[in-house]
Backbone as CSV, one residue per row, in Angstrom:
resi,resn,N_x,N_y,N_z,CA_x,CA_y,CA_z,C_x,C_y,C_z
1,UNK,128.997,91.597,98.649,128.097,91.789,99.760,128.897,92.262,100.969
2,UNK,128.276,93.225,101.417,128.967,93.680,102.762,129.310,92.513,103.989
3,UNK,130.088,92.742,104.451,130.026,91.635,105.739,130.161,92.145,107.048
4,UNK,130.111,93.483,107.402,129.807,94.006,108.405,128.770,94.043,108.673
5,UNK,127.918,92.793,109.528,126.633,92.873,110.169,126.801,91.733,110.848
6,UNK,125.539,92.002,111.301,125.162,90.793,112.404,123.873,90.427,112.289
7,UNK,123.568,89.261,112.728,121.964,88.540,112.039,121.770,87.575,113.408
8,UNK,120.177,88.047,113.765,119.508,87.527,114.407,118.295,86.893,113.767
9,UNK,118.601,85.493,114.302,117.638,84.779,113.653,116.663,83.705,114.582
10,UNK,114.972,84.507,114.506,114.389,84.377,115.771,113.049,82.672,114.486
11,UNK,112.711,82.117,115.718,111.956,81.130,115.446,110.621,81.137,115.591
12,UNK,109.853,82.904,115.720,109.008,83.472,116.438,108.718,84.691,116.233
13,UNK,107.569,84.891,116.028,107.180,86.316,115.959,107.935,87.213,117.082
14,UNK,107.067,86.239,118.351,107.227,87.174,119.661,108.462,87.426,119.718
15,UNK,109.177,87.150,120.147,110.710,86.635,119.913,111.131,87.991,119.350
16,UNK,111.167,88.111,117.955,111.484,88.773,116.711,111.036,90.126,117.651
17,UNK,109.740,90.108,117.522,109.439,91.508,117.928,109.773,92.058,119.129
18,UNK,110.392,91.187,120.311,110.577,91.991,121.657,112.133,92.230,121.665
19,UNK,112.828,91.649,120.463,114.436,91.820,120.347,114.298,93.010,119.497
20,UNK,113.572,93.420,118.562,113.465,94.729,117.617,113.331,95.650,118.729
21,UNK,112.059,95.416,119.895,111.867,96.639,120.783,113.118,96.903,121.465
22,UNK,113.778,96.047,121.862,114.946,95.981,122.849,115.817,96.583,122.086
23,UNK,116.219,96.199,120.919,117.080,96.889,120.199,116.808,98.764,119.728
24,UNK,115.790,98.367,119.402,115.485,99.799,119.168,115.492,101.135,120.160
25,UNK,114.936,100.657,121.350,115.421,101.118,122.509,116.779,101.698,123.012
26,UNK,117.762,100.702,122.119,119.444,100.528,122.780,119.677,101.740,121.060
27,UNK,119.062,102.393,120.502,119.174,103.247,119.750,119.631,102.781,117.924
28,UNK,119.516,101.629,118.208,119.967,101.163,117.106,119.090,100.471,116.462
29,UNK,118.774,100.943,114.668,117.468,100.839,113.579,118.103,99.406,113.198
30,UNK,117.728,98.032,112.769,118.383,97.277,112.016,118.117,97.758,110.595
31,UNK,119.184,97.165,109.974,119.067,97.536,108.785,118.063,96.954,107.795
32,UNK,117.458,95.460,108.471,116.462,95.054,107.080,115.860,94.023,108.467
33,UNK,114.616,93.621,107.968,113.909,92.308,109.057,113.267,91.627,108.022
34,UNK,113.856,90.488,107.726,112.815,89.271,107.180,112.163,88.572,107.667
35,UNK,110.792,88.592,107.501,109.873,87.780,107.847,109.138,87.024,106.974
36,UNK,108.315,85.824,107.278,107.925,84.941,106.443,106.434,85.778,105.983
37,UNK,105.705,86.216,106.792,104.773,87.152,106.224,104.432,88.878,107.428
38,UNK,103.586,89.512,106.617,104.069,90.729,107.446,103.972,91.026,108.884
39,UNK,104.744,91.483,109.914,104.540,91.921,110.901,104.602,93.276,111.078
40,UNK,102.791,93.938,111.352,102.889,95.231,111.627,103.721,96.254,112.564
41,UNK,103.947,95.300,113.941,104.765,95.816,114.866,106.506,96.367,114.194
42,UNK,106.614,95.182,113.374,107.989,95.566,112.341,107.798,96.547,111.616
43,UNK,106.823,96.521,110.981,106.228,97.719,109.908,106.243,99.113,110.453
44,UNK,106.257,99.382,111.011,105.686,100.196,111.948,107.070,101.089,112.691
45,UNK,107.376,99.811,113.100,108.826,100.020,113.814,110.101,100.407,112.978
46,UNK,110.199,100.264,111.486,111.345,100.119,110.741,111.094,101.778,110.198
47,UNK,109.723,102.543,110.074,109.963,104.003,109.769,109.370,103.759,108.546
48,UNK,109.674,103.028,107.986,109.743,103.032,105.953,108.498,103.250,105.479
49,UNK,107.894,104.120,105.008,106.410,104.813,104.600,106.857,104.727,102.588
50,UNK,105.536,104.238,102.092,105.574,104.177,100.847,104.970,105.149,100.210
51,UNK,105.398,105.663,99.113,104.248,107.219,98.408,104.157,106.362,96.917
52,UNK,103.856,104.996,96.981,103.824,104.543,95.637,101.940,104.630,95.551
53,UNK,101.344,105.122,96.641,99.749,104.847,96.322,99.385,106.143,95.568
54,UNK,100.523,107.097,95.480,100.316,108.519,95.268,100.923,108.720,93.734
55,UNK,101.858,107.739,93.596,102.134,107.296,92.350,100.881,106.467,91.348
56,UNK,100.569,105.904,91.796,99.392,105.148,91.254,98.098,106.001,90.906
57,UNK,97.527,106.838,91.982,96.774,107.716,91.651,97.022,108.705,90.430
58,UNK,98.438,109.511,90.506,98.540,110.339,89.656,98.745,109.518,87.981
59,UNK,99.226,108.288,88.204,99.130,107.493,86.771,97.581,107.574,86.235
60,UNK,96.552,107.048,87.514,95.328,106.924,86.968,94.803,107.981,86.346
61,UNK,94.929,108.938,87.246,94.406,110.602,86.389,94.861,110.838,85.502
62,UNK,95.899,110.798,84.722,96.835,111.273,83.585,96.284,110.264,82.555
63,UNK,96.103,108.606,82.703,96.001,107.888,81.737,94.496,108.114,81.456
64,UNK,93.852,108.494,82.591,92.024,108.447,81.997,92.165,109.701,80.942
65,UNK,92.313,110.442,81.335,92.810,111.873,80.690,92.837,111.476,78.962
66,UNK,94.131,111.064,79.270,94.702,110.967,78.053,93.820,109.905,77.025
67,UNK,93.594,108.845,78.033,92.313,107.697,77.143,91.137,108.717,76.621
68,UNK,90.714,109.446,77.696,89.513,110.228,77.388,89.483,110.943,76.170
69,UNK,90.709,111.757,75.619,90.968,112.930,74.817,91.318,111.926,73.575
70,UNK,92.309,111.008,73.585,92.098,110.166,72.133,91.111,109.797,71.619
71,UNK,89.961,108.936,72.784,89.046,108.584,72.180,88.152,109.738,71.520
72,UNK,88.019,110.877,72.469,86.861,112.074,71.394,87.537,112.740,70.658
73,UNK,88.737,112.775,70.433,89.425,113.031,69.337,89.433,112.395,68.213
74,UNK,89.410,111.181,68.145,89.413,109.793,67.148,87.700,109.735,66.939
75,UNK,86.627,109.773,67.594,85.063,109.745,67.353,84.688,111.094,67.353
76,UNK,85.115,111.934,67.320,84.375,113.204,66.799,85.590,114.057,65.645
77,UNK,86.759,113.997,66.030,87.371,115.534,65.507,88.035,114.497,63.972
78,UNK,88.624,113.711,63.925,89.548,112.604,63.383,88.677,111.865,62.257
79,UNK,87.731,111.239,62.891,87.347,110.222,62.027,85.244,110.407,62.098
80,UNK,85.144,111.466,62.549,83.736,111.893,62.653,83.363,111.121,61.486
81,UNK,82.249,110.091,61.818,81.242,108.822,61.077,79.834,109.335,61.571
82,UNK,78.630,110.190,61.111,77.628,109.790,61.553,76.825,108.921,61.337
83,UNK,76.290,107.764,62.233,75.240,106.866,61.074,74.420,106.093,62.458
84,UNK,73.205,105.875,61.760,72.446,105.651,62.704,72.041,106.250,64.018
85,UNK,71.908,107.697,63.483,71.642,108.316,64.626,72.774,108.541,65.627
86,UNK,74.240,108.174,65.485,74.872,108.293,66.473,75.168,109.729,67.282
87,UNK,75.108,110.282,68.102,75.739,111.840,68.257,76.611,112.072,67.978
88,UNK,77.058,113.569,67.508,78.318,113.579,67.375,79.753,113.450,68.188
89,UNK,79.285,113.178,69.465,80.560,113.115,70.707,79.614,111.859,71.326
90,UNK,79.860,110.470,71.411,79.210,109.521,71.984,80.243,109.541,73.298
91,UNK,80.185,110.374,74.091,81.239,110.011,75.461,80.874,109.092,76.224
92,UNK,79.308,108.953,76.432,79.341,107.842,77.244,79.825,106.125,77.015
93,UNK,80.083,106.064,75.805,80.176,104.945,75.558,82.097,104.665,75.413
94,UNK,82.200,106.259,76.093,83.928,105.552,76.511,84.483,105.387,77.465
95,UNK,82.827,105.466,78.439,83.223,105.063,79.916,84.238,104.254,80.033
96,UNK,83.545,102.752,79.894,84.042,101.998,80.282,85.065,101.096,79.708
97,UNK,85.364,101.859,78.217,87.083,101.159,77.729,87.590,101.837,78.823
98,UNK,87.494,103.380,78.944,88.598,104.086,79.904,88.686,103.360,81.138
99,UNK,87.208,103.082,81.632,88.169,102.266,83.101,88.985,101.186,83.129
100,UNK,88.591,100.306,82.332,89.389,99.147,81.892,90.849,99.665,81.828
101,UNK,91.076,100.457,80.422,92.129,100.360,79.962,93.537,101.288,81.327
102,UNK,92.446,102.354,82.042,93.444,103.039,83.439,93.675,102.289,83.983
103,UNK,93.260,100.940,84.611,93.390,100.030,85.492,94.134,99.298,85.149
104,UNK,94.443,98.826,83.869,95.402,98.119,83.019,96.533,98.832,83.497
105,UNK,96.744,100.349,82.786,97.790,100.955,83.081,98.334,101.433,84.024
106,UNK,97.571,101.471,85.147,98.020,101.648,86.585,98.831,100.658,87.080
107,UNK,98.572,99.284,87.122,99.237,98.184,86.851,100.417,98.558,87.111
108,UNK,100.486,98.437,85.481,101.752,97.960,84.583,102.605,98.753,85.362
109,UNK,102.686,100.544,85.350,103.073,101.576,85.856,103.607,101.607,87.120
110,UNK,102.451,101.225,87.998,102.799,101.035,89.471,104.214,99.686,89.656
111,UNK,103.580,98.322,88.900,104.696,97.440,88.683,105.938,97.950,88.460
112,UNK,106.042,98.679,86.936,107.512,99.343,86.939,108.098,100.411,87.495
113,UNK,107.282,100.913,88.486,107.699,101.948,89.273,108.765,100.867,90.223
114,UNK,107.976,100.106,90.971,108.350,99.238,92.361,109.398,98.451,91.520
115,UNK,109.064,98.298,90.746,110.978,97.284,90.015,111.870,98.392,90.158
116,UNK,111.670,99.550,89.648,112.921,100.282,89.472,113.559,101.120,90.958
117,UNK,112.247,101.406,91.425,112.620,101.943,93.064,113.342,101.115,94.343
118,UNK,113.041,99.498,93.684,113.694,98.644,94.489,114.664,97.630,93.780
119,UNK,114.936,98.306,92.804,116.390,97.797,92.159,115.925,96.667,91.742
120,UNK,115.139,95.877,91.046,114.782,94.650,90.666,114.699,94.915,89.613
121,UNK,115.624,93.587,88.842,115.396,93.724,87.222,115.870,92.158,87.258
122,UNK,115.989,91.444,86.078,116.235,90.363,85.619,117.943,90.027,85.244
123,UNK,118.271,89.242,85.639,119.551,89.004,86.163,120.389,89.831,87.399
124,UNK,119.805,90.208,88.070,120.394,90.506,89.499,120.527,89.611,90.120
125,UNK,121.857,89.627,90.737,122.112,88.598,91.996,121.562,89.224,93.268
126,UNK,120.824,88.283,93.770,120.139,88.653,95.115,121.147,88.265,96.231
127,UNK,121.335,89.001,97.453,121.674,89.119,98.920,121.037,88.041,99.460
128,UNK,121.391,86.908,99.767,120.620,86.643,100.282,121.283,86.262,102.044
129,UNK,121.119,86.819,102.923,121.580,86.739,104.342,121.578,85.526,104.927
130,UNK,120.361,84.600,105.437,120.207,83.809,105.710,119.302,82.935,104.781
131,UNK,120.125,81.320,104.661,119.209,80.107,104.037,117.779,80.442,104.449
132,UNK,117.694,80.370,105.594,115.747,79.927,105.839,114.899,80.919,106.075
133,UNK,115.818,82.578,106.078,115.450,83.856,105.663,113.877,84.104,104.974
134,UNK,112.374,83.932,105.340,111.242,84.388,104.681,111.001,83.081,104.438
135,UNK,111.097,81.871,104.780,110.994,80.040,104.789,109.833,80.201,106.172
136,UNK,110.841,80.118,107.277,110.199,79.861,108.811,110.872,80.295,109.839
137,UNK,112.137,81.412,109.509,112.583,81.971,110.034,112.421,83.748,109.946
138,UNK,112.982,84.092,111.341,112.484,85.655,110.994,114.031,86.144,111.516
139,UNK,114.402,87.034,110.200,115.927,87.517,110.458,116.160,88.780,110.438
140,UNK,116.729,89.701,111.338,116.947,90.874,111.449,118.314,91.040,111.069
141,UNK,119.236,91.662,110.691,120.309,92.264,110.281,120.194,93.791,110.730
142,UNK,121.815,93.634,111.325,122.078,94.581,111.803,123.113,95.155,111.503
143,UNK,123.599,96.623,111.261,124.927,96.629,110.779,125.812,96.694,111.929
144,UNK,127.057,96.641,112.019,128.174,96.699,112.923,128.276,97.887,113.384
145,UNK,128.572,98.986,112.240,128.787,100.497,112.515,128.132,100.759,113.250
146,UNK,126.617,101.027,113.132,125.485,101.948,113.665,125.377,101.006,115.079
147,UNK,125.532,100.054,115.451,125.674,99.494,117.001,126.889,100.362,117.639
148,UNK,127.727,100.755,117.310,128.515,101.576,118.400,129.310,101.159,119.423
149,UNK,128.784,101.692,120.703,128.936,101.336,122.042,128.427,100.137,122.522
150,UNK,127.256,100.099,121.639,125.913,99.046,122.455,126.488,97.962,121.944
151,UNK,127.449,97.782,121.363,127.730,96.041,120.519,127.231,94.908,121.340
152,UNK,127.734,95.211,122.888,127.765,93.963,123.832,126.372,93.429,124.325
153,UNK,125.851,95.136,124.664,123.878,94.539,124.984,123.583,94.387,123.541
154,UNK,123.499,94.783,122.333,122.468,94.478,121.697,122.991,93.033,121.137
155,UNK,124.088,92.214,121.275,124.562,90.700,121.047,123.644,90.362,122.245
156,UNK,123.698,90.623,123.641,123.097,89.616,124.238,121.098,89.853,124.470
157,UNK,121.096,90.808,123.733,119.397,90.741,123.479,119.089,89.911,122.401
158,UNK,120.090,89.977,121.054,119.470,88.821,120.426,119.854,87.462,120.773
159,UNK,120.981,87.273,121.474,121.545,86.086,122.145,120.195,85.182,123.095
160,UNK,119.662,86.076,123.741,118.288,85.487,124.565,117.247,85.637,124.243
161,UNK,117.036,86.339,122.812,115.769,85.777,122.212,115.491,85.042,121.065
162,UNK,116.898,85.148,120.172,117.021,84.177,119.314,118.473,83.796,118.879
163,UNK,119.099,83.437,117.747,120.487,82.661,117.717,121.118,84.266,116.979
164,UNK,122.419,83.976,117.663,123.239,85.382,116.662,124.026,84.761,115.332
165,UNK,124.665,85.470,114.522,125.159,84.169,113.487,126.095,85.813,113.035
């Protein structure tokens, strides 16, 4: 684990969020903010935009697709059964495996997208910065480098709004 940083660790939203503005101001992004649940002002403030909803969509289209074309492939071209009057292409009646089964697979898909885009797999050792880190504390990390010049104000902005460590 790197040890060039610095960690502010606020007991407070408000707190949290007027040391991010202050900091951000003094030109410097922290590198990560833990919070116990989300703060939009953080959200917002950190830049980080997700295109996993765009991922998800294009899974859904591809898997209905593909559900769609097995199934009238398998009930008409494959295994064509007429009996009891059935038509020969019953599509409507693959509505609704297909929604089921896209929604299933969007899932799964979207899940293993976000494991692999954020490095999560099973036996990784996790970072973990601070003990009470996403508990009841809210911790910003900062790196050393990217503070610069500003080392001295941006220590005493988190110094007066929450503990430096």
């Amino acid at each position: 684990m790197n040890k060039d940083y610095i960690l502010g660790v606020f007991k407070d939203e408000e707190s949290l969020v007027s040391a991010f503005d202050k900091v951000k101001e003094k030109g410097v992004l922290p590198l990560e903010v833990y919070t116990p649940y989300p703060v939009h002002e953080i959200l917002e403030g950190m830049g980080n935009k997700t295109r996993i909803t765009y991922a998800a969509f294009f899974y859904g289209v591809f898997v209905a697709i593909g559900i769609l074309s097995f199934l009238t492939y398998a009930a008409s071209i494959s295994w064509s059964l007429n009996y009891g009057g059935k038509p020969f292409n019953s599509f409507p009646s693959f509505i609704v495996v297909t929604i089921v089964a896209t929604i299933l697979s969007i899932t799964i898909l979207t899940l293993l997208t976000f494991s692999i885009r954020s490095k999560i797999f099973p036996g990784k050792v996790p970072e973990i910065y601070h003990e009470r880190a996403t508990d009841d504390r809210f911790v910003m990390v900062i790196d050393k480098k990217s503070m610069g010049a500003n080392t001295e104000a941006i220590n005493s902005i988190i110094t007066e709004y929450g503990e430096i460590e």
